[in-house]
PDB file of N, CA, C and O in Angstrom:
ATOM      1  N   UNK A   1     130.727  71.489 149.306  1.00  0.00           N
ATOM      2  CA  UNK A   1     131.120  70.389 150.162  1.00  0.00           C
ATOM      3  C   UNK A   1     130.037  70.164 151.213  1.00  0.00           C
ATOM      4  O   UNK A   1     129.371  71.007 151.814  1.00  0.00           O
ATOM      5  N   UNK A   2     130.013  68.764 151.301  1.00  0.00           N
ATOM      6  CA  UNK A   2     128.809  68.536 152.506  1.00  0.00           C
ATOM      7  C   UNK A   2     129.337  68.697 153.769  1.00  0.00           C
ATOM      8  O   UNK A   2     130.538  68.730 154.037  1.00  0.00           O
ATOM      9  N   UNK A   3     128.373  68.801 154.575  1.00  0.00           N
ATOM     10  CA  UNK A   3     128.357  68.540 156.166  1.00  0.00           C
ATOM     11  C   UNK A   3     128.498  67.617 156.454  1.00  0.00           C
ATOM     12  O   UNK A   3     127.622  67.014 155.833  1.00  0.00           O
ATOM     13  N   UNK A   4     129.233  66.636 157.249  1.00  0.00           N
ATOM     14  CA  UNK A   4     129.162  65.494 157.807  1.00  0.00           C
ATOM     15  C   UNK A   4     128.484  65.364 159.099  1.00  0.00           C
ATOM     16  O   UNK A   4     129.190  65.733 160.038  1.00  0.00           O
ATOM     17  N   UNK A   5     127.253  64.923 159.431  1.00  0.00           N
ATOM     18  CA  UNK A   5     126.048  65.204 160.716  1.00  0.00           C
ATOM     19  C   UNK A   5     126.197  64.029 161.441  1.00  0.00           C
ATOM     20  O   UNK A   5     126.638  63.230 160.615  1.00  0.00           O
ATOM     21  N   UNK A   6     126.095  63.530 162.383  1.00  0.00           N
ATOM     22  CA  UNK A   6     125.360  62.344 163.033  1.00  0.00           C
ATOM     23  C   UNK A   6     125.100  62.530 164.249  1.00  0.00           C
ATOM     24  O   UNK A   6     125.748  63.130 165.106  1.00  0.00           O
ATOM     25  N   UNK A   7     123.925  61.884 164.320  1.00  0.00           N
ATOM     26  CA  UNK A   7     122.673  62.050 165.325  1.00  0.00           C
ATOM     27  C   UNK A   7     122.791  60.682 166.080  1.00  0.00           C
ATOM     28  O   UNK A   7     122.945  59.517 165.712  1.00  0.00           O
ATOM     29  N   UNK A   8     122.656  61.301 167.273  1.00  0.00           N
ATOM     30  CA  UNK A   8     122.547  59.831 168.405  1.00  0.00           C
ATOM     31  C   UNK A   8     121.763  60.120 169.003  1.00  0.00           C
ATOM     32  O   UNK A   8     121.667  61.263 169.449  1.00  0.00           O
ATOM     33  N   UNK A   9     120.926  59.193 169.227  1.00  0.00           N
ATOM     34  CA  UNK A   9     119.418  58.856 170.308  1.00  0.00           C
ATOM     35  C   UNK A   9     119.396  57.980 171.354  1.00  0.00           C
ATOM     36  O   UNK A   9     119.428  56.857 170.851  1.00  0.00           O
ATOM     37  N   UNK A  10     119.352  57.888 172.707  1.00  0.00           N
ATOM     38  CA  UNK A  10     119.592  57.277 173.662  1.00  0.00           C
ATOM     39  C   UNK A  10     118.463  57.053 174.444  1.00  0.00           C
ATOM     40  O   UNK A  10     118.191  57.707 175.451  1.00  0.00           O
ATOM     41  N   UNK A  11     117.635  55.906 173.882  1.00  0.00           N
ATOM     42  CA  UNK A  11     116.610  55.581 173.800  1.00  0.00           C
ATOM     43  C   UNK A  11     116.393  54.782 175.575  1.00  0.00           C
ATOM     44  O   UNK A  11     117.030  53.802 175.962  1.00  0.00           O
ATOM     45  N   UNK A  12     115.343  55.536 176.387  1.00  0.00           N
ATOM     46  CA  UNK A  12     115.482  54.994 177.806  1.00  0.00           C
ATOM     47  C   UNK A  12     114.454  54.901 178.138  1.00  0.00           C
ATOM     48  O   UNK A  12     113.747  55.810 177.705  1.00  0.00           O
ATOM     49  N   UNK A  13     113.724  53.862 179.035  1.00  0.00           N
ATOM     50  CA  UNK A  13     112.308  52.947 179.306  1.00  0.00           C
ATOM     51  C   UNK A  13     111.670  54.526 179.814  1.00  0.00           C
ATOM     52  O   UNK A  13     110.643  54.771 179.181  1.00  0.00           O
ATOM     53  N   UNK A  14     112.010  55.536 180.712  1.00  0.00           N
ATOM     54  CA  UNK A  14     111.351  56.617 181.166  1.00  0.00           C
ATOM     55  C   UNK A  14     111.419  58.094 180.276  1.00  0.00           C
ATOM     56  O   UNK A  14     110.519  58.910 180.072  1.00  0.00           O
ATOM     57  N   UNK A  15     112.770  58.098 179.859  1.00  0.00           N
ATOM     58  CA  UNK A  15     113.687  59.411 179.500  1.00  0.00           C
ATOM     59  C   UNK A  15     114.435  58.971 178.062  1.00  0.00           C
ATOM     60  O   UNK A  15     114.479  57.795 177.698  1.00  0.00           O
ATOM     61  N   UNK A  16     114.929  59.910 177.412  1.00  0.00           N
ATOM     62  CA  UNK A  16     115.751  59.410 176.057  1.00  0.00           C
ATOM     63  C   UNK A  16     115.862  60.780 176.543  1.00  0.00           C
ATOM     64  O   UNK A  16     115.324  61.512 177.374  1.00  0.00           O
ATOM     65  N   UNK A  17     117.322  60.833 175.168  1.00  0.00           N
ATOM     66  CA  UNK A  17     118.065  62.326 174.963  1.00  0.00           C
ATOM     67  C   UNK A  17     118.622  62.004 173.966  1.00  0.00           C
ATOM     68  O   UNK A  17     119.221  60.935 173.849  1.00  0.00           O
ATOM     69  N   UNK A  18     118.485  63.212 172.724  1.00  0.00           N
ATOM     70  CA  UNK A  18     118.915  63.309 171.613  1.00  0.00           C
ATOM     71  C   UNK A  18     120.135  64.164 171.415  1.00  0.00           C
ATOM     72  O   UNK A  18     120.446  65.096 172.157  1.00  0.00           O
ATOM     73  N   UNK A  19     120.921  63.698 170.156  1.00  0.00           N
ATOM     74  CA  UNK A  19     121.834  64.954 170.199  1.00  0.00           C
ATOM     75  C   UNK A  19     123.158  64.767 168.785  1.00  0.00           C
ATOM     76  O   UNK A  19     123.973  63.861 168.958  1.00  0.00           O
ATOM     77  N   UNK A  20     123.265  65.450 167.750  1.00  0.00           N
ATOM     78  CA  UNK A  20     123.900  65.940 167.477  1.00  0.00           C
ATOM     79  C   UNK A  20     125.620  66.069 167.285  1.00  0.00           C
ATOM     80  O   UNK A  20     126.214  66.808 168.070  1.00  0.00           O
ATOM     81  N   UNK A  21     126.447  65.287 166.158  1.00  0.00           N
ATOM     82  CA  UNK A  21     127.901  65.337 166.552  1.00  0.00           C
ATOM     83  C   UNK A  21     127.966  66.096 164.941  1.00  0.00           C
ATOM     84  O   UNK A  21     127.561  65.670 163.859  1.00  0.00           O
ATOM     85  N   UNK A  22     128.700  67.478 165.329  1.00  0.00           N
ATOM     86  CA  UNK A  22     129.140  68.115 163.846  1.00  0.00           C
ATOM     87  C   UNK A  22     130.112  68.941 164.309  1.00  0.00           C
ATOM     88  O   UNK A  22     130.090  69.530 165.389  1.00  0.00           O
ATOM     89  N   UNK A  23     131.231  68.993 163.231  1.00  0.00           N
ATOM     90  CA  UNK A  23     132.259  69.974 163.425  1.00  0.00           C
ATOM     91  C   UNK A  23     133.484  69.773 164.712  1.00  0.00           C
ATOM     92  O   UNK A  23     134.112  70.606 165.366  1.00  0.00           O
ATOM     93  N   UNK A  24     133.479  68.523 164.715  1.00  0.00           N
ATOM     94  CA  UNK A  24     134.470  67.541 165.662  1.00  0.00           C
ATOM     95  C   UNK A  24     133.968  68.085 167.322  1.00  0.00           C
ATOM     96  O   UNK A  24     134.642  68.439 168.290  1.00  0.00           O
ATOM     97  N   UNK A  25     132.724  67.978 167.148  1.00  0.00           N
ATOM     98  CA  UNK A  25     131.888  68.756 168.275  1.00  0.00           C
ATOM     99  C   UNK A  25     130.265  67.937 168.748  1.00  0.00           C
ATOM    100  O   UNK A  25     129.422  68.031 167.856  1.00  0.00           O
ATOM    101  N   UNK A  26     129.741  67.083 170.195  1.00  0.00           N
ATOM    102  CA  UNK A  26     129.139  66.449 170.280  1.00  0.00           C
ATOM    103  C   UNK A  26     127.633  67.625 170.882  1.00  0.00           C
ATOM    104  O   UNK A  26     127.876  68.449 171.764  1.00  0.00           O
ATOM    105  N   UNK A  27     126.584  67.553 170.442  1.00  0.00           N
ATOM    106  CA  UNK A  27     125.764  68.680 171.055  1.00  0.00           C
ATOM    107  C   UNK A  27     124.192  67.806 171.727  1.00  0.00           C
ATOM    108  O   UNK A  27     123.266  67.250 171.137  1.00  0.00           O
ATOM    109  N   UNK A  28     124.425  67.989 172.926  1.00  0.00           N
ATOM    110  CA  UNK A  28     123.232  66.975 173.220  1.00  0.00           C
ATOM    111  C   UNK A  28     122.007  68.240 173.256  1.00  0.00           C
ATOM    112  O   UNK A  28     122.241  69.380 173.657  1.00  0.00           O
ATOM    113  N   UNK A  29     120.873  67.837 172.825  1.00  0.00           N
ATOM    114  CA  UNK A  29     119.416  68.930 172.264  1.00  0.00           C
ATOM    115  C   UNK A  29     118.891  69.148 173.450  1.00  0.00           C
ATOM    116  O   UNK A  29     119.173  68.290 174.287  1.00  0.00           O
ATOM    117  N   UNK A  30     118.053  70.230 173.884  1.00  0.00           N
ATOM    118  CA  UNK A  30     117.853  70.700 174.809  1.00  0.00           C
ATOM    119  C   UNK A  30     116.340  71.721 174.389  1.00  0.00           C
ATOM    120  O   UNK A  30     116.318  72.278 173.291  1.00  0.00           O
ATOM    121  N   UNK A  31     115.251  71.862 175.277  1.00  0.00           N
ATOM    122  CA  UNK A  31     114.300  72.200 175.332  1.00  0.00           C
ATOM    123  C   UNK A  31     114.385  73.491 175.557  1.00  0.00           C
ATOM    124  O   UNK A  31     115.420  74.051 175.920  1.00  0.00           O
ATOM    125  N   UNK A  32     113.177  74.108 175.331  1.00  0.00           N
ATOM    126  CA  UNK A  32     113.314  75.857 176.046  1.00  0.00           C
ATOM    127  C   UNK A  32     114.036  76.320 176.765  1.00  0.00           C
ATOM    128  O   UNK A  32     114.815  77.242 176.522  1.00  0.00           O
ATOM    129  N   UNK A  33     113.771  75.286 178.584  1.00  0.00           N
ATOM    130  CA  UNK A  33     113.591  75.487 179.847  1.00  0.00           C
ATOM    131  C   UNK A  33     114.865  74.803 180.199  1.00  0.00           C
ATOM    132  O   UNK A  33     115.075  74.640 181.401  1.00  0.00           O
ATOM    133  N   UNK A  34     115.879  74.313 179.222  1.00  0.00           N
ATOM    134  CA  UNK A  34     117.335  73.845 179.395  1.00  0.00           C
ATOM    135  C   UNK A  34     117.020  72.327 179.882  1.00  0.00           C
ATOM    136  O   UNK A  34     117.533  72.219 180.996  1.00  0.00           O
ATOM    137  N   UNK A  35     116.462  71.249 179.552  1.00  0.00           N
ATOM    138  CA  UNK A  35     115.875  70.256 179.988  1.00  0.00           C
ATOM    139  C   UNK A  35     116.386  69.259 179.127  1.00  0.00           C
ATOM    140  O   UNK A  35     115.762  69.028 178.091  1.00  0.00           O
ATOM    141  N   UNK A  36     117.609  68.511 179.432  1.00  0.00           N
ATOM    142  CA  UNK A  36     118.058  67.764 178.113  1.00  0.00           C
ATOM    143  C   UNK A  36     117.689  66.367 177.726  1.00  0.00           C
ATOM    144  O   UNK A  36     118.186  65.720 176.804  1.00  0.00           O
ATOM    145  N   UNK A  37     116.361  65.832 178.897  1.00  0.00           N
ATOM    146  CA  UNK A  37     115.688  64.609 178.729  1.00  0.00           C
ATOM    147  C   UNK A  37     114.344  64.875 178.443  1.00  0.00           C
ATOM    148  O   UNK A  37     113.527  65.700 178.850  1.00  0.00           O
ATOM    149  N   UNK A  38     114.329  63.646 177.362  1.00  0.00           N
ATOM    150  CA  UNK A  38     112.817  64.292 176.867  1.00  0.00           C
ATOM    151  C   UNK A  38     111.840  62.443 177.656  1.00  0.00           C
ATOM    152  O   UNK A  38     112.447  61.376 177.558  1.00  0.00           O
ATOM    153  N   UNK A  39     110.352  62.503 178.347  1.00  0.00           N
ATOM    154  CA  UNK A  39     109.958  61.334 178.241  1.00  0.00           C
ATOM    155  C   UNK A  39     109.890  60.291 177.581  1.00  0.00           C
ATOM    156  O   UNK A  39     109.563  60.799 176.508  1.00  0.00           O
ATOM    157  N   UNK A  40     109.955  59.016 177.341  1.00  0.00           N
ATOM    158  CA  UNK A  40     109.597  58.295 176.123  1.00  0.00           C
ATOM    159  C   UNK A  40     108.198  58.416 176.155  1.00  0.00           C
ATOM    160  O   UNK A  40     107.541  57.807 176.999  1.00  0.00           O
ATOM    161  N   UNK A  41     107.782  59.004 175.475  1.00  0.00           N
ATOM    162  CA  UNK A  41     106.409  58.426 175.267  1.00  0.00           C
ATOM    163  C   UNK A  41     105.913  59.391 173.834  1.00  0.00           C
ATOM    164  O   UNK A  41     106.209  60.565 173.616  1.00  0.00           O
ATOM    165  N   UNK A  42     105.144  58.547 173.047  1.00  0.00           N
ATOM    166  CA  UNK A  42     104.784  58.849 172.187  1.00  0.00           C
ATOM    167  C   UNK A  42     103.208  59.063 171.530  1.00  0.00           C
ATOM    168  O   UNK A  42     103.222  58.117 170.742  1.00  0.00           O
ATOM    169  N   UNK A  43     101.799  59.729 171.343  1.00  0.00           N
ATOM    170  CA  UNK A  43     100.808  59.712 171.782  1.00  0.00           C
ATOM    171  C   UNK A  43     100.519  60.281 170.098  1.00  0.00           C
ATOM    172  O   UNK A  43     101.081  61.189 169.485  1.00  0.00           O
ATOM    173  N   UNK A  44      99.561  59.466 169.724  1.00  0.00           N
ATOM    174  CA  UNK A  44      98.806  59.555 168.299  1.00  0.00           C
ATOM    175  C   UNK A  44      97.202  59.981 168.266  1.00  0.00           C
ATOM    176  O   UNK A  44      96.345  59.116 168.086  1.00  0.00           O
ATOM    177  N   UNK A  45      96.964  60.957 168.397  1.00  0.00           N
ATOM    178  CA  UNK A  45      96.244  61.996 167.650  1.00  0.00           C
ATOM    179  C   UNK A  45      94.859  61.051 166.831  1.00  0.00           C
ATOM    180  O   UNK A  45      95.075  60.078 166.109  1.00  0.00           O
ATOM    181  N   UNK A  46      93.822  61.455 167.060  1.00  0.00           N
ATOM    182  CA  UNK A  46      93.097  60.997 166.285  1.00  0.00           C
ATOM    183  C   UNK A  46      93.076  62.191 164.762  1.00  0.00           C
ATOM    184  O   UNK A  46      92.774  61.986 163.587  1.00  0.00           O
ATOM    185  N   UNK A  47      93.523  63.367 165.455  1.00  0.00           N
ATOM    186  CA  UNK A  47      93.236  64.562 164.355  1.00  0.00           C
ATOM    187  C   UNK A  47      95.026  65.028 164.541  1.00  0.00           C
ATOM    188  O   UNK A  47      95.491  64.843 165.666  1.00  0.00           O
ATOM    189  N   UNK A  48      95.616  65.392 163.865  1.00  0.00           N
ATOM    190  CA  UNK A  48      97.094  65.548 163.211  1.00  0.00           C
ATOM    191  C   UNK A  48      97.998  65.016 163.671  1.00  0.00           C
ATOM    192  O   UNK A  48      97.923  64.035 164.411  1.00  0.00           O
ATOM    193  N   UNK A  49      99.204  65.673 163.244  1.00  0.00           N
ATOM    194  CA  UNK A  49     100.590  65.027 163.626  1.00  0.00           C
ATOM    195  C   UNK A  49     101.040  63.401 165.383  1.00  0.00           C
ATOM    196  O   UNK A  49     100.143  63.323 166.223  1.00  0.00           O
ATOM    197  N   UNK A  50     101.639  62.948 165.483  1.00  0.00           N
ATOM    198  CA  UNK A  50     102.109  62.320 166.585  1.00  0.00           C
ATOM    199  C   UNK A  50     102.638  63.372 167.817  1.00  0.00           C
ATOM    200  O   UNK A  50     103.211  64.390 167.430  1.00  0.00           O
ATOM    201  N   UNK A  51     102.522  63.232 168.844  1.00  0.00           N
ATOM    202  CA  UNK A  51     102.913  64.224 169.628  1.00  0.00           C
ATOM    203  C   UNK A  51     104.258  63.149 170.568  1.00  0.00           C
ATOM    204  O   UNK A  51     103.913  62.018 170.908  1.00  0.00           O
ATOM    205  N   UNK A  52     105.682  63.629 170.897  1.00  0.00           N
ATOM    206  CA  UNK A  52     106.082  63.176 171.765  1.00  0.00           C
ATOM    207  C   UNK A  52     106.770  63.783 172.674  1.00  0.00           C
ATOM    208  O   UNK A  52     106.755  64.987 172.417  1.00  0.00           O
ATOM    209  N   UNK A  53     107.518  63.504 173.847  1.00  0.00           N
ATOM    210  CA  UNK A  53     108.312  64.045 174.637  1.00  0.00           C
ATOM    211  C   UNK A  53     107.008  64.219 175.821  1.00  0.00           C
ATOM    212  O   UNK A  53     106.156  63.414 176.198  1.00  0.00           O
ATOM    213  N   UNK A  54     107.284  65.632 176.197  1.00  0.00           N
ATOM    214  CA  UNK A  54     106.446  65.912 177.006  1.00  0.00           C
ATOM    215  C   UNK A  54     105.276  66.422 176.770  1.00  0.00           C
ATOM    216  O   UNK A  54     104.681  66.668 177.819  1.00  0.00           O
ATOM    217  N   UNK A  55     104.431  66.804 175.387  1.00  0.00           N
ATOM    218  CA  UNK A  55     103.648  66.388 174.779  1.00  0.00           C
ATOM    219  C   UNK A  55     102.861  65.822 175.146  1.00  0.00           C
ATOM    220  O   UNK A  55     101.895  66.195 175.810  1.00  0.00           O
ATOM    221  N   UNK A  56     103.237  64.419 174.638  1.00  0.00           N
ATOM    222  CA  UNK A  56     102.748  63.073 175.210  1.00  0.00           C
ATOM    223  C   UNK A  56     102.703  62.611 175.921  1.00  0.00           C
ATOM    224  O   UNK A  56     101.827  61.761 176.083  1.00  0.00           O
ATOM    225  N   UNK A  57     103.676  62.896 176.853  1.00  0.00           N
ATOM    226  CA  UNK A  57     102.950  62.824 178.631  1.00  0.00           C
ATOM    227  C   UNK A  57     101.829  63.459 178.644  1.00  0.00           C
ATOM    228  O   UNK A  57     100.892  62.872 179.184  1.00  0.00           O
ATOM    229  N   UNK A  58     101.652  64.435 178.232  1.00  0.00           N
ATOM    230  CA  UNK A  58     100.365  65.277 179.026  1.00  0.00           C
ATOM    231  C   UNK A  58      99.235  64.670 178.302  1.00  0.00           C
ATOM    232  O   UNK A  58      98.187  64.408 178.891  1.00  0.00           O
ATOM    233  N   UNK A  59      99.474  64.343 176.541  1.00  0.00           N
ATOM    234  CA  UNK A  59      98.114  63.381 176.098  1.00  0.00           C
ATOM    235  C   UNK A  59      97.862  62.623 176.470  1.00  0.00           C
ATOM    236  O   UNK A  59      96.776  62.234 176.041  1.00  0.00           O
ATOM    237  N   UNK A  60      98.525  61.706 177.547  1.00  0.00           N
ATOM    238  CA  UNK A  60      98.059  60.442 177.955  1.00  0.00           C
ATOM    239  C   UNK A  60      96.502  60.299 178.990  1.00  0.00           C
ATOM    240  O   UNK A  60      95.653  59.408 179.015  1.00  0.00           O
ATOM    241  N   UNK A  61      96.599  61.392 179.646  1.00  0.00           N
ATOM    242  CA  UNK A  61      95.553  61.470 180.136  1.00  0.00           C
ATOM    243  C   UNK A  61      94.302  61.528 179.416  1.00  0.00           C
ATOM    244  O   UNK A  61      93.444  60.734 179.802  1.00  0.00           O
ATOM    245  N   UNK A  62      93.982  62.357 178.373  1.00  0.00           N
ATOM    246  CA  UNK A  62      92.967  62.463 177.116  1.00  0.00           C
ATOM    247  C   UNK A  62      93.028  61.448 176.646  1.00  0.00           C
ATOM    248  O   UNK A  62      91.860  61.061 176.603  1.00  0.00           O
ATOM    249  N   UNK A  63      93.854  60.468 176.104  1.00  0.00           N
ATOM    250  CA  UNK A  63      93.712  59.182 175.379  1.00  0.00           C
ATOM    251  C   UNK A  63      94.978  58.464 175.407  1.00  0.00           C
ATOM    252  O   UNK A  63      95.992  58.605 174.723  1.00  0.00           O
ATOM    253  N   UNK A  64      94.640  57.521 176.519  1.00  0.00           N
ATOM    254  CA  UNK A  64      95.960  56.823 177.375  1.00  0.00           C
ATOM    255  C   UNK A  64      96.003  55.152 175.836  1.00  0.00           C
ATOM    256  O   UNK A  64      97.015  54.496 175.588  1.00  0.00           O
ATOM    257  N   UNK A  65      94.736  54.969 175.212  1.00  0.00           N
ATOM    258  CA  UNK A  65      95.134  53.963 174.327  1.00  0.00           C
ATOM    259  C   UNK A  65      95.695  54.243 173.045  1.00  0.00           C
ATOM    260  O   UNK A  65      96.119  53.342 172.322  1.00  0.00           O
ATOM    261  N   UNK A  66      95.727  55.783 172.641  1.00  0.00           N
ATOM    262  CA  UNK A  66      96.571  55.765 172.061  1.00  0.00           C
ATOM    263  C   UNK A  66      97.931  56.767 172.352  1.00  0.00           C
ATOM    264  O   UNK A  66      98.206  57.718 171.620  1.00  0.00           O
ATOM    265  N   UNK A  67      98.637  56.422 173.420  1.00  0.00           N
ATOM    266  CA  UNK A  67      99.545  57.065 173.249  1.00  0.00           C
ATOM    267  C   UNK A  67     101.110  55.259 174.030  1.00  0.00           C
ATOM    268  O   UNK A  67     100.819  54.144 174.463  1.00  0.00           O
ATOM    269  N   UNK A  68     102.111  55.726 173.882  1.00  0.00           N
ATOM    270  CA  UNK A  68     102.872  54.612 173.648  1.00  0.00           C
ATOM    271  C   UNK A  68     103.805  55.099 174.678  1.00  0.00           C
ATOM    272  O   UNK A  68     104.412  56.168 174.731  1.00  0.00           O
ATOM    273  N   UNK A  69     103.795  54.061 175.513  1.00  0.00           N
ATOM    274  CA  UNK A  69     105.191  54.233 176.785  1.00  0.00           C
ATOM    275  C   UNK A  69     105.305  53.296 177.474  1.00  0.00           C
ATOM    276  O   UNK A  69     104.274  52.645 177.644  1.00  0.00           O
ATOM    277  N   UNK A  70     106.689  52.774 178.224  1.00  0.00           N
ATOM    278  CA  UNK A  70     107.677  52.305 178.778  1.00  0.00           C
ATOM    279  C   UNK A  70     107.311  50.289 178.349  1.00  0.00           C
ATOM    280  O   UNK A  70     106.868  49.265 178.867  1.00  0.00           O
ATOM    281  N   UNK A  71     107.897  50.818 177.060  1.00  0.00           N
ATOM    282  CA  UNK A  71     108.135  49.651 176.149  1.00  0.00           C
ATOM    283  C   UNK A  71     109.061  48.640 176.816  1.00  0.00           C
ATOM    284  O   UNK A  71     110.215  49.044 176.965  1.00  0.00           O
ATOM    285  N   UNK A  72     108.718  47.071 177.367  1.00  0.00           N
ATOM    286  CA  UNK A  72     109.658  46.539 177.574  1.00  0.00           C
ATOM    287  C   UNK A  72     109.863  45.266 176.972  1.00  0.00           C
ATOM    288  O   UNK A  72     110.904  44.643 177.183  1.00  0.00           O
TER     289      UNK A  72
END
């Protein structure tokens, strides 16, 4: 029998927070440091993966044209 999962994203011009509804139970995601907002911002790599959250805050400084924030 499957799992029934769903994921909600609360997509915000500074902050978003992700999270999790399973087992008649809502779980909002949370970082190491107990931090349950992640930045919007999203920052693309000339060499691997996309980096986001807080990540990508910190790439912005190294390469502010490619990284992506406060979309309006």
């Amino acid at each position: 029998m499957f799992e029934r999962l769903v994921i909600g994203i609360e997509l915000g011009r500074r902050y978003s927070r992700a999270g999790i509804f399973r087992n008649n139970m809502f779980e909002i995601f949370a970082n190491e440091a107990g931090c349950n907002r992640f930045p919007s911002y999203v920052a693309f790599p000339s060499e691997g993966l996309p980096e986001v959250g807080y990540a990508a805050l910190n790439w912005i400084h190294h390469d502010p044209k490619n990284t992506i924030y406060d979309l309006r």
